[in-house]
C-alpha positions in Angstrom: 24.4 -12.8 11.8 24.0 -11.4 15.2 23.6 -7.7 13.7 20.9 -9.3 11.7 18.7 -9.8 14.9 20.3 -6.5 16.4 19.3 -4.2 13.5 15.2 -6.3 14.0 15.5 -5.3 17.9 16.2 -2.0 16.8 13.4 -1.6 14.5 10.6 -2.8 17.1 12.2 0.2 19.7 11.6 2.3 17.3 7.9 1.6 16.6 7.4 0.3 20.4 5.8 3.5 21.4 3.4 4.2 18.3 -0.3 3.8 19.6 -1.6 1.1 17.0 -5.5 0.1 15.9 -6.8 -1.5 13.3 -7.2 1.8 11.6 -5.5 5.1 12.1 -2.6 7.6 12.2 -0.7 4.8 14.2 -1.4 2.3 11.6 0.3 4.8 8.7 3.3 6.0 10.8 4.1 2.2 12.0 4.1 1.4 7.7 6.2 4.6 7.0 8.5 3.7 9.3 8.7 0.1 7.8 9.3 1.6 4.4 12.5 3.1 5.6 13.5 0.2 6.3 12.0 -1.1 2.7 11.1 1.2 0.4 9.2 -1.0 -2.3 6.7 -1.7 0.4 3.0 0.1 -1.3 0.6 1.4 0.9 -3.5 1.3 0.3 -6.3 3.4 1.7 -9.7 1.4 1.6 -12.7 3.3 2.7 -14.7 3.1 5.9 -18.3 1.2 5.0 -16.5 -1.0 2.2 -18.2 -4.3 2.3 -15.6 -7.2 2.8 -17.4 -10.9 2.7 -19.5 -10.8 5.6 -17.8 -8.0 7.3 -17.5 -4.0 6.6 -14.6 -1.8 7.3 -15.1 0.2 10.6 -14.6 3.9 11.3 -11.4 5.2 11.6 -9.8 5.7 15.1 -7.7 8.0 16.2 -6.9 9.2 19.9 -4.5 12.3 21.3 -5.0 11.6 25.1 -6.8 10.0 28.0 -6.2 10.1 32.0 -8.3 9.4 34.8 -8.2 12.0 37.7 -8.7 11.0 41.0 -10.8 12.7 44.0 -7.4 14.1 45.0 -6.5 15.7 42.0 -3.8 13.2 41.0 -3.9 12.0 37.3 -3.6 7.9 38.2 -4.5 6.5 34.4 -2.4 8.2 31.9 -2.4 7.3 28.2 0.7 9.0 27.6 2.6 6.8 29.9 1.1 3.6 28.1 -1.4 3.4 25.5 -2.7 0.3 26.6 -4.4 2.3 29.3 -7.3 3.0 27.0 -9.9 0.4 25.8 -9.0 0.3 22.0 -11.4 1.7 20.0 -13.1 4.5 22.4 -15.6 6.6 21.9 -14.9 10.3 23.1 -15.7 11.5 27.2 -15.5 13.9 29.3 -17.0 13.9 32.5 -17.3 13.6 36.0 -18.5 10.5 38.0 -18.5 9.0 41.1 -16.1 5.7 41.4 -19.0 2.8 41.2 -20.2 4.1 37.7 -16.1 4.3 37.0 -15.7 0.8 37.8 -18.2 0.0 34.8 -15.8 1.1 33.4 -12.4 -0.2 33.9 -10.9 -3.6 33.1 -8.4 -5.2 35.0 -6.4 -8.8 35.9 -7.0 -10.0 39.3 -4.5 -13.3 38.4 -2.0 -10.4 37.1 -2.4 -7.3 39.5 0.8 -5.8 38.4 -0.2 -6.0 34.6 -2.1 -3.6 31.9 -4.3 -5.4 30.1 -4.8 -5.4 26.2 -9.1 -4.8 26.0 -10.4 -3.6 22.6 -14.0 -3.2 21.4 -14.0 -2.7 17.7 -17.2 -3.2 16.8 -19.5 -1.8 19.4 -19.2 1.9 20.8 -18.3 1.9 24.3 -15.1 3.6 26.3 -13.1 2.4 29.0 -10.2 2.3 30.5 -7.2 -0.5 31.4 -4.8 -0.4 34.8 -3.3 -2.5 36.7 -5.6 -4.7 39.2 -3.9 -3.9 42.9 -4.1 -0.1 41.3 -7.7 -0.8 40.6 -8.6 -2.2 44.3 -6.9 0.9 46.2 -9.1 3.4 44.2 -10.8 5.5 46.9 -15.2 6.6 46.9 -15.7 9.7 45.3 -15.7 11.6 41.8 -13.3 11.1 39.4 -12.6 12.9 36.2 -12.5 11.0 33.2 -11.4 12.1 29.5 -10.9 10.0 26.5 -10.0 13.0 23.5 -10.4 10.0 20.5 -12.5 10.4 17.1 -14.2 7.8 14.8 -15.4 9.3 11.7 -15.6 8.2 8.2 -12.2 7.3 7.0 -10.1 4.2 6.0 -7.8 1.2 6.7 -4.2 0.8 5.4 -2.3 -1.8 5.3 1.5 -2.4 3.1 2.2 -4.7 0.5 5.3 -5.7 -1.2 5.3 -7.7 -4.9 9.0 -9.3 -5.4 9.3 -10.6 -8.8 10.7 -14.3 -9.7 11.8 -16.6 -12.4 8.0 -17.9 -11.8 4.7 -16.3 -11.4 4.1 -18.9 -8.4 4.2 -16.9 -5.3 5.4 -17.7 -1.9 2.9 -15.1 0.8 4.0 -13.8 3.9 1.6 -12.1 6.2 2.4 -10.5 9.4 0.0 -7.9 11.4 0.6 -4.2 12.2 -2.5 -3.6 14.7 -1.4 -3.7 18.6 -0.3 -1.3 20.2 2.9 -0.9 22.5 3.6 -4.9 22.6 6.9 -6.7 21.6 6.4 -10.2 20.9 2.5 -10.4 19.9 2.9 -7.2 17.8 6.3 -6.1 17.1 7.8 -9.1 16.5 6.2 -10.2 13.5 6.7 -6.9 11.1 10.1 -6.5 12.2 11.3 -9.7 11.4 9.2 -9.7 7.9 10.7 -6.4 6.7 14.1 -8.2 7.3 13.3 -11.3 5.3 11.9 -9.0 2.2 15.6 -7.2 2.5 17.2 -10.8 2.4 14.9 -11.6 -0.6 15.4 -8.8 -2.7 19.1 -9.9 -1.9 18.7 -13.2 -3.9 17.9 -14.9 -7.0 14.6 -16.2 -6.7 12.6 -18.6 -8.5 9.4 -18.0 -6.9 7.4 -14.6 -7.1 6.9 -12.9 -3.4 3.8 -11.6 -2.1 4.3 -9.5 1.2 1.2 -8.0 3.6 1.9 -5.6 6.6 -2.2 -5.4 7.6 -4.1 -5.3 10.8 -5.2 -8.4 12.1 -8.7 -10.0 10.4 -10.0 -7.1 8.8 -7.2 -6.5 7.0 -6.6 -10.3 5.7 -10.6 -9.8 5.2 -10.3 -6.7 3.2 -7.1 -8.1 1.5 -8.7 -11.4 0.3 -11.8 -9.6 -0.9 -8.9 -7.5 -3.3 -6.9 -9.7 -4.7 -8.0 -13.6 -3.8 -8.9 -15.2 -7.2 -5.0 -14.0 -7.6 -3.8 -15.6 -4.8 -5.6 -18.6 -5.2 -3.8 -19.1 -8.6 -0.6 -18.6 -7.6 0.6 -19.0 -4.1 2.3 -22.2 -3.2 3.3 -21.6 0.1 2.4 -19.2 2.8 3.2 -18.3 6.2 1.5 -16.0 8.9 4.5 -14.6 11.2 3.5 -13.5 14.8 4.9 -14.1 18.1 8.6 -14.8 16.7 10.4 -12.7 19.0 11.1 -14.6 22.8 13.8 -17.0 23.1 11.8 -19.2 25.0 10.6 -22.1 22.4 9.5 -23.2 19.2 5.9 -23.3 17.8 4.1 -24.6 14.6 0.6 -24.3 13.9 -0.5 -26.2 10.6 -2.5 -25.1 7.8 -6.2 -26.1 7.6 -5.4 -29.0 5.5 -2.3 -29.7 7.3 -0.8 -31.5 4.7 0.6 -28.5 2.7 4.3 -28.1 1.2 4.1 -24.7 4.0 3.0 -27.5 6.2 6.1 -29.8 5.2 8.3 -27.2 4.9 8.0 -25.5 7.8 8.2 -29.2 9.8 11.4 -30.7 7.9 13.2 -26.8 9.2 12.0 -27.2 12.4 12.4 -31.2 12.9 16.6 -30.6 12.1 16.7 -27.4 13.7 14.7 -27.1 16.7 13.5 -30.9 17.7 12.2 -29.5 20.8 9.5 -27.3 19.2 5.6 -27.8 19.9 3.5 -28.7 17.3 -0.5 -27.2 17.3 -3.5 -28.4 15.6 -5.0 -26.3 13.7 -8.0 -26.1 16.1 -5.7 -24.2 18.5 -5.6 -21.3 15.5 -6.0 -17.9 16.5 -4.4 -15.7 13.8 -5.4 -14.5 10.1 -4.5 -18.2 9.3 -8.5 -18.3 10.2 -9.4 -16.2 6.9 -6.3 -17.9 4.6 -7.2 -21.1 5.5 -11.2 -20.9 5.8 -13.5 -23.2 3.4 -13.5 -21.5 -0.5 -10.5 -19.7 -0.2 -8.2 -22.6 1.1 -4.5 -21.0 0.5 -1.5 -23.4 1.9 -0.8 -21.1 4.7 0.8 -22.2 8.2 2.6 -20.5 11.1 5.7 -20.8 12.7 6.3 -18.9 15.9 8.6 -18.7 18.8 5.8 -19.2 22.1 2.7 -19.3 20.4 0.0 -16.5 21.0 -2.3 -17.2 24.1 0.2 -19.2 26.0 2.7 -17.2 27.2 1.9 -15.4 30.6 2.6 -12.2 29.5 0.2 -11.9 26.3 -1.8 -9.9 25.6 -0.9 -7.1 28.6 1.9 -4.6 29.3 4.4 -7.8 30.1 4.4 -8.2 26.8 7.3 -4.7 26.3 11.1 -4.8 24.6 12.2 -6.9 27.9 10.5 -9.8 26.6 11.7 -9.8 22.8 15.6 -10.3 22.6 17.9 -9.8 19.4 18.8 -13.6 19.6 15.2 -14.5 19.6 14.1 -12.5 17.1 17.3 -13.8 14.4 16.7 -17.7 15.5 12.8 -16.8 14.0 14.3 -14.6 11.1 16.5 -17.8 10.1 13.9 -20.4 10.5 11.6 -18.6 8.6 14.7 -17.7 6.1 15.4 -21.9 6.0 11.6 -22.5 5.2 12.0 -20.4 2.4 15.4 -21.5 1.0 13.9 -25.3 1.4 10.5 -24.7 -0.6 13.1 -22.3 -2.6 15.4 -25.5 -4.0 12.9 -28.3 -3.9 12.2 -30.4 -6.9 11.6 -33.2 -8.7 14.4 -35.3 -9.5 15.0 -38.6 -11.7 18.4 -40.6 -12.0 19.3 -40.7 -15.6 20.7 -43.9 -16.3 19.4 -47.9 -15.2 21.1 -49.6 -12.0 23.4 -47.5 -9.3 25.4 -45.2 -11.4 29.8 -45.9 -11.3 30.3 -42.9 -9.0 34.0 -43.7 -8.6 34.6 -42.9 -12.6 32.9 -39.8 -12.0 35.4 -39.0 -9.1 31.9 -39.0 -6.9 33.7 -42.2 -4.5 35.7 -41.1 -1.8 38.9 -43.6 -2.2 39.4 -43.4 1.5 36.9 -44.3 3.6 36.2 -42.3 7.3 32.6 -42.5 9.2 32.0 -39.2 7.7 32.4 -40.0 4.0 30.7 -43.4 4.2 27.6 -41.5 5.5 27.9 -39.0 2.4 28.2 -42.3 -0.1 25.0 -43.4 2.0 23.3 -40.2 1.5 24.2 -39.9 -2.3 22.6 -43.4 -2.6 19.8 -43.3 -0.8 19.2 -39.7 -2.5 19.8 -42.0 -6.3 17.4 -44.9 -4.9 14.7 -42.5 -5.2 15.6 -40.4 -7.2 12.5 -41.8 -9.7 11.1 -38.4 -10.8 7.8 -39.2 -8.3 9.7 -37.6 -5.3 10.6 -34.1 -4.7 13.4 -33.6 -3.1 11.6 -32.6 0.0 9.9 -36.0 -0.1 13.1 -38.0 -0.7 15.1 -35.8 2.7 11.9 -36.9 4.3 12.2 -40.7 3.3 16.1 -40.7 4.2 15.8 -39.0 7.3 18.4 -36.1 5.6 18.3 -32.6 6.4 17.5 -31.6 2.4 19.8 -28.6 2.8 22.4 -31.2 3.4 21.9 -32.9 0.1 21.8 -29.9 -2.3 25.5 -30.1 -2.6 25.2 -33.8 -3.8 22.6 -32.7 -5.9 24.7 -30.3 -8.0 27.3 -33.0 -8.5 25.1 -35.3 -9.5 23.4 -32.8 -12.1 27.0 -31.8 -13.1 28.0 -35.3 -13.9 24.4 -35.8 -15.9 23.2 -38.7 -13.2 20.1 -36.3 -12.4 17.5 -34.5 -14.2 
């Protein structure tokens, strides 16, 4: 498996240095790039000005450079050396001015002086540039040349979508985002390790229909929704927002609104058996497109798993966050939860034990006839797994209620349904 998470660390270098937005060139190449990787994956255009709920589709951004030019003549800000040097979202300069109007202008951490910080402004015109904070407080009085060569104009947003068909119309929705730009874990992370699990699904036999987004972050699950929500609504079972999956630091899960989802118990079970050490959220620690999934009236059983969640690790949100702090083992231990949440919601059912009182299991060859500490605990297992096994449960329930793993009992299960003792 390690190539797995080798091949996923691959893919985010490759799309590490696109300059991302919400809308924009960046946005297209980052999605062509994906569909190499999976070629089923549909792209859509929807137009600048289209209403979506209570919000509208912006402009379209696109930059080709921006640097700051000191009294001296040096170039100090430089968007081709980082993108994040820019305030996403700019509005076109090019001027002259002396260093206090600058400062207006710049945004900086004083608690991380060595970082770049991530600063957009979507929704109001302004420019601006990012740098490091100790490169901020060495900046000299006098005039500096600033240019920011970006456009907004009337076009449109993109985002991907991929349909995998199953045995069911039920659907099982994944939804990562594809609007940073260069950052590993908050950005990267999530489409890369997506565009492995649709290759893994289009792998398998699958009794649940799959519904895939690549889409920038809100608008896009805004603009999404307001497409194909009555859809959604009708048919998806489970869901889970993937972002932040990449570190190899920790484990995270933040719940669905309702909390009480089979995404919900799903995820849990995995993660209980797997990673016992993970941190669990409330859902008022949300910060994701789990806010639109989730909100009142459209109510979809979506949750999140992550590696550190979003906000809490230190380099968030800035230029820490680069290919040093993603790692191909990180990346595959997130790629095979989220591959184990699936497989999980993939098998469960309900089950009922066909015939009245325990069931002769040694007839059926089913009891071991010598007995070691590790059969004994299969014979408990079965048992248990036949004790309520009353066609209420799910198997997911019934794991729960025996404090099993239920990947553990699907090979019981089989026998069972071989010998006709389950239906």
């Amino acid at each position: 498996m390690s190539e797995i998470g080798d091949s996923i660390y691959g893919l985010a270098q490759k799309l590490f240095p696109i300059c991302r937005s919400i809308t924009g060139d960046g946005l297209r190449k980052t999605l062509r790039i994906i569909q190499e990787e999976i070629p089923s994956l549909k792209t859509f255009e929807v137009p600048s000005g289209e209403k979506v709920f209570d919000w509208e589709v912006p402009k379209e951004w696109n930059i080709k450079d921006a640097y700051i030019i000191d009294p001296q003549g040096n170039k100090i800000v430089d968007f081709s050396e980082s993108n994040l040097h820019v305030l996403g979202y700019s509005i076109p300069v090019d001027q002259t001015i002396v260093l206090e109007e600058l400062q207006k202008h710049l945004h900086s951490l004083p608690e991380q002086p060595n970082a770049i910080p991530y600063v957009t402004s979507y929704y109001e015109e302004r420019w601006g540039f990012c740098l490091p904070h100790s490169q901020r407080e060495a900046l000299q009085p006098g005039d500096y040349q600033v240019l920011i060569d970006s456009e907004l104009k009337a076009g449109s947003l993109t985002y991907g979508e991929v349909l995998i068909p199953g045995e069911m119309e039920e659907e099982i929705f994944l939804s990562t985002y594809i609007c940073h730009p260069s950052m590993a874990n908050n950005e990267l992370s999530g489409p890369t390790v997506v565009a492995f699990l649709v290759k893994w699904l289009l792998s398998q036999k699958r009794r649940y229909s799959y519904r895939i987004v690549f889409i920038p972050e809100t608008i896009g699950s805004l603009v999404y929704l307001s497409r194909n929500m009555e859809e959604m609504q009708k048919k998806i079972i489970a869901g889970y927002n993937v972002t932040c999956v990449g570190d190899d630091r920790a484990y995270s899960f933040l719940p669905s609104r309702q909390a009480d989802t089979l995404a919900d118990k799903a995820a849990k079970h995995v993660l209980k058996y797997l990673h016992p050490e993970y941190e669990e959220y409330s859902y008022l620690d949300r910060g994701s497109d789990e806010r639109q999934y989730c909100s009142p009236g459209i109510d979809l059983p979506v949750a999140s798993v992550m590696r550190t969640k979003y906000g809490v690790f230190p380099e968030y949100h800035t230029s820490l966050d680069n290919l040093d702090l993603i790692t191909p083992a990180g990346l595959l231990g997130a790629y095979e939860v989220l591959q184990k949440c699936i497989e999980v919601i993939e098998t469960n059912e309900h089950v009922k034990v066909t015939v009245l009182g325990e069931p002769q299991l040694g007839k059926r060859g089913l009891y071991p006839t010598v007995g070691t500490k590790k059969s004994s605990q299969r014979v408990r297992d079965m048992m248990n797994l036949i004790a309520y096994a009353d066609g209420t449960r799910s198997l997911l329930e019934i794991a729960e209620k025996i404090q099993v793993p239920m990947w553990h009992l699907l090979p019981t299960v089989k026998k069972l349904k071989e010998e006709g003792l389950l239906a």
